[in-house]
Every structure is written in C-alpha cells, then in structure tokens.
MARVEX-177607 format. One record per residue (C-alpha): residue number from 1; residue in three letters; x, y, z. Coordinates in steps of 0.1 Angstrom, whole numbers, always signed. Layout:
N
{pos = NUM	code = ALA	xx = X	yy = Y	zz = Z}
...
//
This chain:
344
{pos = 1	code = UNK	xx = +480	yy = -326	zz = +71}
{pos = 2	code = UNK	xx = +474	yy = -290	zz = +58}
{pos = 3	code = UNK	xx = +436	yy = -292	zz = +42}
{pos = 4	code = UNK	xx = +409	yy = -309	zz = +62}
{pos = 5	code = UNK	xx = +401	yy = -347	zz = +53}
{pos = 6	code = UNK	xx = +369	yy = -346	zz = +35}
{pos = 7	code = UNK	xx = +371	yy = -380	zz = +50}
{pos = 8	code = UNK	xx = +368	yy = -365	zz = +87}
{pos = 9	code = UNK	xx = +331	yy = -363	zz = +102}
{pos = 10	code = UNK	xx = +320	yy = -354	zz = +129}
{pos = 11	code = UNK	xx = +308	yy = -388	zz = +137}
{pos = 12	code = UNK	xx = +351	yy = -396	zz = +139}
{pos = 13	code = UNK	xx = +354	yy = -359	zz = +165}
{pos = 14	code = UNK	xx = +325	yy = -377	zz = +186}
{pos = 15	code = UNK	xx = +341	yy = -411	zz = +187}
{pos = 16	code = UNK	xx = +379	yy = -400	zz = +193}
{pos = 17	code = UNK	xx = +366	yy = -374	zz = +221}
{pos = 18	code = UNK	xx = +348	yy = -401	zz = +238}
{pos = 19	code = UNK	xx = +315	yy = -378	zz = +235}
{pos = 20	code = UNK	xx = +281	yy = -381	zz = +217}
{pos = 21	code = UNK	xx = +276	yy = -367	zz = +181}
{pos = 22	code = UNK	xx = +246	yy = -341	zz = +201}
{pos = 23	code = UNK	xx = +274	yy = -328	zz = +226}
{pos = 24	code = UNK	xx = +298	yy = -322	zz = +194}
{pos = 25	code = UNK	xx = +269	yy = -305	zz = +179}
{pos = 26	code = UNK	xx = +263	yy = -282	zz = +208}
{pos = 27	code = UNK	xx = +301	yy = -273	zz = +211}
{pos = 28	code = UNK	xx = +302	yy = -264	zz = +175}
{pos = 29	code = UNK	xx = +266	yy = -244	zz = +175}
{pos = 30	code = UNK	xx = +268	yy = -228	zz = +211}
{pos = 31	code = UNK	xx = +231	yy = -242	zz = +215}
{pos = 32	code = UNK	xx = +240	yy = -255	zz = +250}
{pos = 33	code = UNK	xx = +267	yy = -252	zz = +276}
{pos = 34	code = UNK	xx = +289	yy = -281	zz = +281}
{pos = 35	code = UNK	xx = +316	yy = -285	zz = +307}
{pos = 36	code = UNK	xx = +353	yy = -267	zz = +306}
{pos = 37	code = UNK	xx = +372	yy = -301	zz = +302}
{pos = 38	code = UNK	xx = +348	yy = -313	zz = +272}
{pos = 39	code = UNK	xx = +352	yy = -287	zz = +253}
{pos = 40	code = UNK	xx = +392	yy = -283	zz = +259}
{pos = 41	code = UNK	xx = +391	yy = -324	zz = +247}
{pos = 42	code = UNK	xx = +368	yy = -311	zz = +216}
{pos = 43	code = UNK	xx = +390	yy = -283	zz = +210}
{pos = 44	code = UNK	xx = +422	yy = -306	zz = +210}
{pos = 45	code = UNK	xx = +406	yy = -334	zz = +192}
{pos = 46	code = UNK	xx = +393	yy = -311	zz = +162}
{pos = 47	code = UNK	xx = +428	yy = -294	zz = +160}
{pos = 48	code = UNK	xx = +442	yy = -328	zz = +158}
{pos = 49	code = UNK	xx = +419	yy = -344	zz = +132}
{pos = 50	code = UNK	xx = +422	yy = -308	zz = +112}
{pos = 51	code = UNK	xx = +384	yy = -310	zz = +119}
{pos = 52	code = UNK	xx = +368	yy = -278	zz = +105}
{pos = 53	code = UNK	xx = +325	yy = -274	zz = +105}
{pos = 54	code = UNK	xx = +312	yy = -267	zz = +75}
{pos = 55	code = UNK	xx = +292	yy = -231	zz = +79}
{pos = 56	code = UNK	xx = +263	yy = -251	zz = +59}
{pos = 57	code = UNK	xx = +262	yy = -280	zz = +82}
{pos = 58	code = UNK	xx = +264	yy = -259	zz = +110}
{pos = 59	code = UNK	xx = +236	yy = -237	zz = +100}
{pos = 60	code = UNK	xx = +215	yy = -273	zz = +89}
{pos = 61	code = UNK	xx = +224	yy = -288	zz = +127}
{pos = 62	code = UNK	xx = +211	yy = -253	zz = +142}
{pos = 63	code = UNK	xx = +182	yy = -247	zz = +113}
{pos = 64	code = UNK	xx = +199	yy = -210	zz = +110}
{pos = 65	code = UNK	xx = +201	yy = -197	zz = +78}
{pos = 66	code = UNK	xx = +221	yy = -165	zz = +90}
{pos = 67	code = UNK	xx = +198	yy = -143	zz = +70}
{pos = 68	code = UNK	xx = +177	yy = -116	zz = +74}
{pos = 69	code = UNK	xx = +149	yy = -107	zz = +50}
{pos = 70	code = UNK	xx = +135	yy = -76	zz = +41}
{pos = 71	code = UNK	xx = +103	yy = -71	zz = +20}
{pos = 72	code = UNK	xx = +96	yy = -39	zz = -1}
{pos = 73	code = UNK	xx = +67	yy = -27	zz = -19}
{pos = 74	code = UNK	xx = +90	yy = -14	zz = -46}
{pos = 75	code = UNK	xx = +121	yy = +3	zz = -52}
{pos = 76	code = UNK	xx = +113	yy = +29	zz = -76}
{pos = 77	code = UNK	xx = +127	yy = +57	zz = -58}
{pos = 78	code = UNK	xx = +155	yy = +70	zz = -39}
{pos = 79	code = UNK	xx = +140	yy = +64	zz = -5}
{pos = 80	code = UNK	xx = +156	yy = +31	zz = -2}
{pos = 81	code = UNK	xx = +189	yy = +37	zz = -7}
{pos = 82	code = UNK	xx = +195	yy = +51	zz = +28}
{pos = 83	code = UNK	xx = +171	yy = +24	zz = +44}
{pos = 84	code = UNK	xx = +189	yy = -4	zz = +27}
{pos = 85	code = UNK	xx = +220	yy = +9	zz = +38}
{pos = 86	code = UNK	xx = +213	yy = +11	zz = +77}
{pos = 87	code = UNK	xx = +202	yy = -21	zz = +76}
{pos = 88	code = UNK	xx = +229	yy = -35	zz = +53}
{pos = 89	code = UNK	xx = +254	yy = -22	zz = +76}
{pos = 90	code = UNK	xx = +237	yy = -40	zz = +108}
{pos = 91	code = UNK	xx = +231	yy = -73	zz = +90}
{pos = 92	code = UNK	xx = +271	yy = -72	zz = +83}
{pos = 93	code = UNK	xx = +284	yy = -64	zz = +114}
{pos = 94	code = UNK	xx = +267	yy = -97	zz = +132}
{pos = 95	code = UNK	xx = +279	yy = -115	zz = +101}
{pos = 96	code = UNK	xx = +249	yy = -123	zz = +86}
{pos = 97	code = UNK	xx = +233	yy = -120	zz = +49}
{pos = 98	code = UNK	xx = +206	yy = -100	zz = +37}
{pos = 99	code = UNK	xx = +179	yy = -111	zz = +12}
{pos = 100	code = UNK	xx = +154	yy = -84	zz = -5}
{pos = 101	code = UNK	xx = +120	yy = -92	zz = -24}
{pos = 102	code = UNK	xx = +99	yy = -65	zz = -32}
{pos = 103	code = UNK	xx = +60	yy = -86	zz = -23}
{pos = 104	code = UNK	xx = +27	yy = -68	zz = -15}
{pos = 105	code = UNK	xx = -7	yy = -90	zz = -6}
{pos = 106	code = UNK	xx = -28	yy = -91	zz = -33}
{pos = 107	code = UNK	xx = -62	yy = -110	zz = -46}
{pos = 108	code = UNK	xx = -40	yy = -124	zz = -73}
{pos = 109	code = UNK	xx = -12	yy = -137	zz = -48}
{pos = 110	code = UNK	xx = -38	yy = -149	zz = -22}
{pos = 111	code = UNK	xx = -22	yy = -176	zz = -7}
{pos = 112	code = UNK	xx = +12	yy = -180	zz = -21}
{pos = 113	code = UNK	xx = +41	yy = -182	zz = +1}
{pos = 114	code = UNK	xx = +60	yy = -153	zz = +4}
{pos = 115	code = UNK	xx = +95	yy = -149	zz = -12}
{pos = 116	code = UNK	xx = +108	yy = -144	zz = +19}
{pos = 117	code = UNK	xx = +103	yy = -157	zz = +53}
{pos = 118	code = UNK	xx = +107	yy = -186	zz = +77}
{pos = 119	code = UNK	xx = +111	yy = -210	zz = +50}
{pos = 120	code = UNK	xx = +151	yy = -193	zz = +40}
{pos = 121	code = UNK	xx = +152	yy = -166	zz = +66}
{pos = 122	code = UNK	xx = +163	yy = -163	zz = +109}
{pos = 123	code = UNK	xx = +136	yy = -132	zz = +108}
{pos = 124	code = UNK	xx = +120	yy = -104	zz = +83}
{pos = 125	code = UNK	xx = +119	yy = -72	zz = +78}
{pos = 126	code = UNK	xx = +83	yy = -58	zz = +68}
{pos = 127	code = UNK	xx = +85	yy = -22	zz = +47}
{pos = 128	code = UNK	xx = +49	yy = -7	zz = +48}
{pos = 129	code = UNK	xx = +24	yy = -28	zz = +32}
{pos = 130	code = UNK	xx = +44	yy = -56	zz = +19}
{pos = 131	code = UNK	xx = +25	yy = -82	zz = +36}
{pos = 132	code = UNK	xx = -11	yy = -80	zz = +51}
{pos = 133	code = UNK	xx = -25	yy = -87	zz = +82}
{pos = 134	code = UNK	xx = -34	yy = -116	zz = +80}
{pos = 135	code = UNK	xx = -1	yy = -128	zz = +65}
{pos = 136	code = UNK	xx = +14	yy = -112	zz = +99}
{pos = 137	code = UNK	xx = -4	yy = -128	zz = +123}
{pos = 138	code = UNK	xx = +3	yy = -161	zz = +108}
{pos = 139	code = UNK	xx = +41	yy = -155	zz = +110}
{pos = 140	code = UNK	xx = +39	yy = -142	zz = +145}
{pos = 141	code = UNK	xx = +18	yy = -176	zz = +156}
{pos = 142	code = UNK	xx = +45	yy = -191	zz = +140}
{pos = 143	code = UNK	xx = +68	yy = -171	zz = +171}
{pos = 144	code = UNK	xx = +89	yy = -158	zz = +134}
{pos = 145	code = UNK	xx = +111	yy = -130	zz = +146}
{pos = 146	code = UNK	xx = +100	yy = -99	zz = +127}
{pos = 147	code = UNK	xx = +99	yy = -60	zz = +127}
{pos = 148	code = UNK	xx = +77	yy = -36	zz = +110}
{pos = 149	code = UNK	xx = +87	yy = -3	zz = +88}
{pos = 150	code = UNK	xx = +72	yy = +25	zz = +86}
{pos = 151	code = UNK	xx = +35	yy = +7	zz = +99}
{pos = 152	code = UNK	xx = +19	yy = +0	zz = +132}
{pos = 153	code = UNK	xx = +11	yy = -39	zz = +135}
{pos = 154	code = UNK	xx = -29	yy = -54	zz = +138}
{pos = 155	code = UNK	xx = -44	yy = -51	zz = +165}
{pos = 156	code = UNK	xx = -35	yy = -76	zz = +193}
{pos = 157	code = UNK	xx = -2	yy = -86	zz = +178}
{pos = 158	code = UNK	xx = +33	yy = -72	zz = +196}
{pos = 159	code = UNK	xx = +53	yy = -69	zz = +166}
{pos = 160	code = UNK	xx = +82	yy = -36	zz = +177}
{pos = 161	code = UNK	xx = +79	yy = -14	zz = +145}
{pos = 162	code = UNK	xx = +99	yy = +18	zz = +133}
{pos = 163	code = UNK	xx = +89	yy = +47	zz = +118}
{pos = 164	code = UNK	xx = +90	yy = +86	zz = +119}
{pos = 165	code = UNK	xx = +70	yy = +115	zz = +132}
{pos = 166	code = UNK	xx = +47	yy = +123	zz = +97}
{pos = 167	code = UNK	xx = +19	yy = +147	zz = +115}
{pos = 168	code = UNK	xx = +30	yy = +172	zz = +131}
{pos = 169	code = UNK	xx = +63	yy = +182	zz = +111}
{pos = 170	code = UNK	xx = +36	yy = +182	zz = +82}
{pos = 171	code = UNK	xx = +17	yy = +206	zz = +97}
{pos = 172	code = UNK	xx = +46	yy = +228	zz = +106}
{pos = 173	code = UNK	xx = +57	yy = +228	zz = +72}
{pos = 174	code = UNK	xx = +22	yy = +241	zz = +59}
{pos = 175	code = UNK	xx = +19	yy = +262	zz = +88}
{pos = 176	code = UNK	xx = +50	yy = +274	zz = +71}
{pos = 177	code = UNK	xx = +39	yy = +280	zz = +37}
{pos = 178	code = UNK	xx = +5	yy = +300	zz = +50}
{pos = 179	code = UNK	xx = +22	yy = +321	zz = +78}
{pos = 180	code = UNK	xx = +59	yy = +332	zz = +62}
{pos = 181	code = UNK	xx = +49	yy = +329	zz = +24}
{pos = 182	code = UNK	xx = +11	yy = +338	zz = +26}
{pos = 183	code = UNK	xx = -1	yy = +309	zz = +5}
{pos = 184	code = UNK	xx = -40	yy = +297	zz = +4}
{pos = 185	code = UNK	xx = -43	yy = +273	zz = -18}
{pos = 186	code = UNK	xx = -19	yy = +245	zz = -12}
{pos = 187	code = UNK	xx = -22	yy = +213	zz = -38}
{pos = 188	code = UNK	xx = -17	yy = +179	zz = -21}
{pos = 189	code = UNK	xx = -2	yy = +150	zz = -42}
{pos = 190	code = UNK	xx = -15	yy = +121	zz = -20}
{pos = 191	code = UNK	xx = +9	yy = +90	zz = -6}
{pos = 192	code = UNK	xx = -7	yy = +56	zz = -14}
{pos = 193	code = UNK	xx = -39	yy = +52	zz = +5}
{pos = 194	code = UNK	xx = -29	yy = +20	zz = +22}
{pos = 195	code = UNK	xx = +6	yy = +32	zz = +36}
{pos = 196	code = UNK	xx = +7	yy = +51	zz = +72}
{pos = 197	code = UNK	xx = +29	yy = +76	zz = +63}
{pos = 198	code = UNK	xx = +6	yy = +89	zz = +38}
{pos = 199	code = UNK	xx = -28	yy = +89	zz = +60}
{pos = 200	code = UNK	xx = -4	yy = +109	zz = +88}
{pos = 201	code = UNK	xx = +9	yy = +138	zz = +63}
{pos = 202	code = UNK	xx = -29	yy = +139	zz = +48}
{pos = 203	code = UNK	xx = -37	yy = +143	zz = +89}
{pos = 204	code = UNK	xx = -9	yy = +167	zz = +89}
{pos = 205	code = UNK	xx = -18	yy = +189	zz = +57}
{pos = 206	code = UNK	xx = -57	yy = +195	zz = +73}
{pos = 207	code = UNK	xx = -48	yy = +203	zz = +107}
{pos = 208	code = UNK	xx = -28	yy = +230	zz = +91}
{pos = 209	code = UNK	xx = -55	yy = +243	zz = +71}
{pos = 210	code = UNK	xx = -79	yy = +237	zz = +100}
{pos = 211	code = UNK	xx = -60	yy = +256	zz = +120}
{pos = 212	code = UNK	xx = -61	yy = +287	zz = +99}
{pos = 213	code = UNK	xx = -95	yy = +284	zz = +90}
{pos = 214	code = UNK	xx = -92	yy = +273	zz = +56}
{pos = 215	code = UNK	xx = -112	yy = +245	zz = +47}
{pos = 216	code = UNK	xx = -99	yy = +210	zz = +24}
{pos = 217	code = UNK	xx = -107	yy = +212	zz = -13}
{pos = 218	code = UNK	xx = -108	yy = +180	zz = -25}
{pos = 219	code = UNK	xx = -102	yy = +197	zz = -57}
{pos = 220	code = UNK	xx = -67	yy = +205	zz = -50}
{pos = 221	code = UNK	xx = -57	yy = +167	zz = -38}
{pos = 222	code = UNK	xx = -43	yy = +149	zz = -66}
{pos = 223	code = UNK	xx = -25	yy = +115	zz = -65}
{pos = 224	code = UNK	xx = +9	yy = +109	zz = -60}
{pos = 225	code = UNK	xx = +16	yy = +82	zz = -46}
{pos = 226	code = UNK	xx = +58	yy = +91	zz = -37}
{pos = 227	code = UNK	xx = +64	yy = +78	zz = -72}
{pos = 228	code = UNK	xx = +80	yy = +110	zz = -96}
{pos = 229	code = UNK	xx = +64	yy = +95	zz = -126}
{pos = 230	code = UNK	xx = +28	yy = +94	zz = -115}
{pos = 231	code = UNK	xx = +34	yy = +130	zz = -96}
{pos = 232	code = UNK	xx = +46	yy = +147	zz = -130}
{pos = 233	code = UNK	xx = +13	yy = +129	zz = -145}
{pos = 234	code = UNK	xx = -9	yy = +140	zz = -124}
{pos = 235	code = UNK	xx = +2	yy = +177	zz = -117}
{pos = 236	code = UNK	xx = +3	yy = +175	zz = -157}
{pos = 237	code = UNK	xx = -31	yy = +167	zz = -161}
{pos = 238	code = UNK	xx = -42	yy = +192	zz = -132}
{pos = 239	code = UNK	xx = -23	yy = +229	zz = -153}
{pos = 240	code = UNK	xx = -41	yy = +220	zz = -183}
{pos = 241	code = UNK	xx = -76	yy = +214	zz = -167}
{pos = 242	code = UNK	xx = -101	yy = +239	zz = -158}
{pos = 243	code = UNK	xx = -83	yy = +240	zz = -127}
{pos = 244	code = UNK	xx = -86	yy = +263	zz = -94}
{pos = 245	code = UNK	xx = -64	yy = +289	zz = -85}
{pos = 246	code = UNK	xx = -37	yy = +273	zz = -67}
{pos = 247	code = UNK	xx = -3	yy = +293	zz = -52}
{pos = 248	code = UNK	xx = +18	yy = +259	zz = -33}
{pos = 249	code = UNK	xx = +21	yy = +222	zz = -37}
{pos = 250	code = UNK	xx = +30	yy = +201	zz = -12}
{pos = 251	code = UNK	xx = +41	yy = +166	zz = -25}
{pos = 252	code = UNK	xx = +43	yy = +140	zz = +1}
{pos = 253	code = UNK	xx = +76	yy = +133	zz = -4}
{pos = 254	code = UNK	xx = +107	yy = +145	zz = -26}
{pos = 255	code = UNK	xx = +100	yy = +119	zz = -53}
{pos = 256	code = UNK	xx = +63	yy = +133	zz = -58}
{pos = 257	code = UNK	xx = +76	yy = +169	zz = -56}
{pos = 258	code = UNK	xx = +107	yy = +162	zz = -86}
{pos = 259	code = UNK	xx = +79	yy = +147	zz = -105}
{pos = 260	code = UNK	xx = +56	yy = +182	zz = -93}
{pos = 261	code = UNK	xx = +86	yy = +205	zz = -106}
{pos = 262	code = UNK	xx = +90	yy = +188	zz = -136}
{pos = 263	code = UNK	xx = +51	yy = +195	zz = -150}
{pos = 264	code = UNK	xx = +57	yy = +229	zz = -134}
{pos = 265	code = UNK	xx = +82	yy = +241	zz = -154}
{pos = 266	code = UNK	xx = +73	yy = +230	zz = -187}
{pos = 267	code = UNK	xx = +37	yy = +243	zz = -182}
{pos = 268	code = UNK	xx = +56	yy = +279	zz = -177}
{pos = 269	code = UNK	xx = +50	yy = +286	zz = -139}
{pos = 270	code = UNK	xx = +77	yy = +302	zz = -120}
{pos = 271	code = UNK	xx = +87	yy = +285	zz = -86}
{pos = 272	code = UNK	xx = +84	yy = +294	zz = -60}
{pos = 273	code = UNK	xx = +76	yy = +331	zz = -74}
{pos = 274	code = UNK	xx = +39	yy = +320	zz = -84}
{pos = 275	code = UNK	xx = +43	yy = +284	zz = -65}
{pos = 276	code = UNK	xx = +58	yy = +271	zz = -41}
{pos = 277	code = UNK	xx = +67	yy = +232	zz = -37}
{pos = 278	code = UNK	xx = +77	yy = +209	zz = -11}
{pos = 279	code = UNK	xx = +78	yy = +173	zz = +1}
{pos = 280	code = UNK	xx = +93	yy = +145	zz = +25}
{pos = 281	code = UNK	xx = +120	yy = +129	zz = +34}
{pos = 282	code = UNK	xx = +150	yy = +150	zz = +24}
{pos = 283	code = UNK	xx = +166	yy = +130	zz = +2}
{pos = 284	code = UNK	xx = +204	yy = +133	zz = -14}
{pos = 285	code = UNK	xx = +192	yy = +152	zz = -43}
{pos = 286	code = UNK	xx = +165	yy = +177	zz = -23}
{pos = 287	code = UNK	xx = +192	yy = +205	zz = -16}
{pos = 288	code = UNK	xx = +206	yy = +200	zz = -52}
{pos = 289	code = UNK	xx = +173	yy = +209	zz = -71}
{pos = 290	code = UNK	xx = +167	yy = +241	zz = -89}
{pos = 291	code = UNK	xx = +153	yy = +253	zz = -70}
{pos = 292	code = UNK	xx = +164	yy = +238	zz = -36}
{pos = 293	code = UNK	xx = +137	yy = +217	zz = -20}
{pos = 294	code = UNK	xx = +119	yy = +228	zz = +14}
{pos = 295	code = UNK	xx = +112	yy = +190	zz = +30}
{pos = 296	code = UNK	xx = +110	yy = +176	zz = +61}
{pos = 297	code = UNK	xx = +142	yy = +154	zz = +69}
{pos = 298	code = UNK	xx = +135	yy = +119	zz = +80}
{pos = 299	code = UNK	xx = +165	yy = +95	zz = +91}
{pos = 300	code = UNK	xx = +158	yy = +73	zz = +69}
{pos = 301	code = UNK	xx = +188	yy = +54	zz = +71}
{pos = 302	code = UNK	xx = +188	yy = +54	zz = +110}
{pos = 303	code = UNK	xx = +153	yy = +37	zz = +105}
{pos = 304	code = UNK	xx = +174	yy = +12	zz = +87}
{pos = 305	code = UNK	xx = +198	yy = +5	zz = +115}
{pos = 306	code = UNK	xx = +175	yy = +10	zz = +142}
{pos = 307	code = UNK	xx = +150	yy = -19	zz = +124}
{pos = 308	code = UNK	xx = +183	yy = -42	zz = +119}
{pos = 309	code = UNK	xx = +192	yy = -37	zz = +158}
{pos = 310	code = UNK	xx = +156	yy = -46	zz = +167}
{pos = 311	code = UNK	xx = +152	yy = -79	zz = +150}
{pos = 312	code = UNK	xx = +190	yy = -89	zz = +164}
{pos = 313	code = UNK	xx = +176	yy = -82	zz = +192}
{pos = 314	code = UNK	xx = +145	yy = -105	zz = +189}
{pos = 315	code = UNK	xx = +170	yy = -134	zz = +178}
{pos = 316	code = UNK	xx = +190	yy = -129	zz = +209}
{pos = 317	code = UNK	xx = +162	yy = -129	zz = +230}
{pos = 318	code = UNK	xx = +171	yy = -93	zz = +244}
{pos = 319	code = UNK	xx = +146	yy = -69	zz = +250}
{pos = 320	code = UNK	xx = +129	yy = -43	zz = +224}
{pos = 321	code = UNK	xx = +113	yy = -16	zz = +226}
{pos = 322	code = UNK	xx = +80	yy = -22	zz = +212}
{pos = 323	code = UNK	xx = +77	yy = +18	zz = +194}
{pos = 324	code = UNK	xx = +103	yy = +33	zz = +180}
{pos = 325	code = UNK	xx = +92	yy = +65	zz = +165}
{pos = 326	code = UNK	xx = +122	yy = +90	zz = +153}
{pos = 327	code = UNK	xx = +119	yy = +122	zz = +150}
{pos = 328	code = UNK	xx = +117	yy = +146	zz = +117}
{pos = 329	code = UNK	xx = +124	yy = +185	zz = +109}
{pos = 330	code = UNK	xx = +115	yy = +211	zz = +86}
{pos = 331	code = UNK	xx = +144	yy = +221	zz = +63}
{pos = 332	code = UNK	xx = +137	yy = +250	zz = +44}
{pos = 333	code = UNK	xx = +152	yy = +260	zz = +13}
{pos = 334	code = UNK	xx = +146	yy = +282	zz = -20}
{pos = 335	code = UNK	xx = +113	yy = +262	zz = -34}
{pos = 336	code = UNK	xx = +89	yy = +274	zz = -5}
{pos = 337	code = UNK	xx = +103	yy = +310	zz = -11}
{pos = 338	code = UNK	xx = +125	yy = +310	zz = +17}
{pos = 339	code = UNK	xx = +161	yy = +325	zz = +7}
{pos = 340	code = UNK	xx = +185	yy = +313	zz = +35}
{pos = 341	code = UNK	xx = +189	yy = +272	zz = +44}
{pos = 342	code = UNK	xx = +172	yy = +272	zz = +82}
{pos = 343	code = UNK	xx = +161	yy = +244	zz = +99}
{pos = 344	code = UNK	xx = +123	yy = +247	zz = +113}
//
C-alpha cells in the first residue's frame, strides 16, 4: 500500500495497538507522555496500517489552530512592512500561520467579536489601539495568550508588550534642530491622540522646548496623524493661512514628514534652507528623499520578531519578559541642514 486507506482511523491504530483512542491521541499531539514501549507499538502499528494524522484532525483533537493573529489599526503606510516581516519570519520558523485584520474599538462595533481571536487563533498580536481595554481584559480572563505593540496594557492586567524609546530620542532630535541649526519655531504634526507613541514624541518635542526656554505654541501643532495624506493637508492648509513665522517641522514620523515635504515644495519653501523637516521611524525611503530625511531609527522589524518570540513563548509556557522596550537613534541627514550622514 503506497497512499493511506481513507478507510484507516484512528479508532483501527487504537484497536490493533491494543491501546485506547485518548492514548493514540496523546502520542499523535504530544499533549501527554506515554511510556517508551507504547509509543514504539504506535509507531510500528501506524507504519504498518500507512496510518498518517490528518494536520486538521490533529489540530481539532488538540483545539490548536496553529495560528497567530495580529490586529492593525491600518495599513496605510510603510511602517508595517518591516513589522509584518519580523513577525512573519517568527510565525514560519515554528511552522505556524499568520492571520491579519486591521480592527479598532469603536461605538459602532460595540460588542462585535473581533475578526481575530480565540475563536480561529492559538494567541494575538495587538498593534496600538486595535482593541480597547475592556476588549483586553476580557481576552486575558479568558487566560488568551497575547502581546501588545507599541502600547502599555490597563492597569492591573500583565500582558508583556513591545515598543520603542519615543521621548527622549525626540527630544535629542529637537535639541538638535535648536542647538546645531538655530531653529525657534519648530511645527509639530501630531500622531493620533489615542496611540502611545504619539503622546511620548509630543512629551519629547516640549521637554526640548522646555528645556531651552521656549514655550509650546499651540499654534504651530497641526495634525498628522503618521498618515502622508492628512500631513500634506494639513501643512497645506497651515502655508496659506495667516500663519506664524515658522523655521522647522518635525512630523512624527516619516510618513507625516513625506506628506510635510510634499505641501513644502509646491508652496515655494526651500528645505532645509528656510525649513527644516524631520520625522520617526527611518523608514526604507527616509535616506532616499530629496532631501534626505533627519529621523530617528526605530527597529521596527525587530519589534516584529521580538513580539512573535514573546507570544511563542506564552504558548510554550516559557517565561517573558513583561517590558520590552528597544532602543532608537537620531540619524541625521540633509533635511535638518546637516550635510554629512551621522548618527546622534
């Protein structure tokens, strides 16, 4: 016989090896140990009935789906690229699938299950805002393995989460732009209000100012929200307004800032000669830009991996670390005025 018996069950590998269907069950799903001698006579008896699981039975007799998920907010820019791609690379090396939905809570979704979760995933992925609180704790009741991205979980709840350091490489990057290049009045494109990343690099942008004694205009913080589109908008809207005197932008992250340079240009300013732009996050395109973006370089993609290690590691019952929080640096370039690549 050369193609398994369709005919063959494992009721008949039970039954020939003298065994229970449950012992057969754990041999095949490694959900228990079983003696040396029973599993050579399960080994030998499959062989010889051509006896081959089935990877959905198995998965139905172990309720494992073999997939992660991952929720997004979007993917409207090229910031998930890399961060698919660590955790793509993860998810394939322990064999396993990868779902994406891109989700976030709202008033209109109250109460609908999520695309993604216990119900057709081992454990989730949770990108910023995608789910709420609430929507967490329930899960992690539930004991659901999950990890967080780019957020810090609700109080009381010890979910492990990843992200980078936002604050402080912001403020060395405007500490940059006042001390080196001399500029006062630095525009900020705002980050979504509800996402972490954007409340640090906010914290970031006023220390800076703070610390040189310069005071935040709420006149020169326009929305953003790391989407190019709504960046080119608003910095649009802000040259042809009765505007004040402005000299830098910085973006909040490298989509914002493309988006910045675009409404630049075609309102006639000269960058960085009469302003300088940054952002965040370095992206593939940053050093290819004209000019060549000054950014602070997150990993994202080793965020990626690192988040895919963590909830293998939660299914394995290892231990995690409960904070992982990677470091960034300031990689300067033509657009801040700067006329030599350095690292900051």
């Amino acid at each position: 016989m050369t193609q398994r018996s369709s005919s063959i069950t494992i009721r008949d590998v039970a039954r020939k090896a003298s065994v229970s269907v449950a012992t057969v069950s754990r041999y095949i799903n490694h959900s228990a140990s079983i003696s040396t001698v029973v599993a050579e006579r399960l080994e030998k008896v499959m062989i010889e009935l051509n006896y081959v699981p089935h990877a959905a039975a198995r998965h139905l007799a172990s309720r494992k789906t073999r997939i992660i998920g991952l929720l997004l907010t979007n993917m409207h820019n090229d910031f998930f690229g890399p961060l698919l791609s660590g955790i793509e690379t993860v998810v394939r090396m322990k064999d396993y699938n990868l779902i994406v939905a891109t989700y976030r809570h709202t008033v209109d979704n109250d109460g609908d299950r999520t695309p993604i979760g216990a119900h057709n995933s081992d454990g989730l992925l949770v990108f910023a805002d995608s789910l709420d609180d609430q929507q967490l704790r329930q899960l992690y009741e539930k004991k659901f393995p999950m990890v967080l991205i780019h957020r810090t979980p609700p109080a009381g709840l010890a979910i492990p989460y990843v992200t980078v350091e936002n604050r402080d490489a912001t403020r060395r990057l405007i500490d940059h732009l006042i001390e080196v290049h001399g500029r006062r009045h630095i525009v900020f494109m705002r980050g979504p209000a509800y996402q972490e990343d954007s409340r640090w690099r906010e914290a970031g942008y006023r220390a800076a100012l703070e610390a040189h004694g310069m005071e935040f205009d709420p006149n020169l913080s326009l929305r953003g929200d790391f989407e190019r589109d709504i960046a080119e908008s608003s910095m649009r809207a802000f040259v042809k307004s009765g505007h004040p005197e402005f000299d830098a932008v910085f973006a909040g992250d490298d989509d914002a800032a493309i988006g910045a340079l675009i409404a630049l240009k075609e309102a006639g300013y000269r960058v960085p000669e009469e302003v300088a732009v940054v952002g965040f996050d370095d992206q593939k395109l940053s050093g290819f830009l004209n000019p060549p973006l000054t950014t602070v370089r997150a990993p994202t993609e080793l965020v990626g991996r690192v988040a895919g290690e963590n909830i293998f590691a939660l299914l394995e019952g290892s231990a995690v670390d409960p904070v992982t929080l990677l470091s960034t640096n300031v990689i300067l370039r033509h657009s801040c005025g700067c006329s030599e690549v350095s690292l900051e």
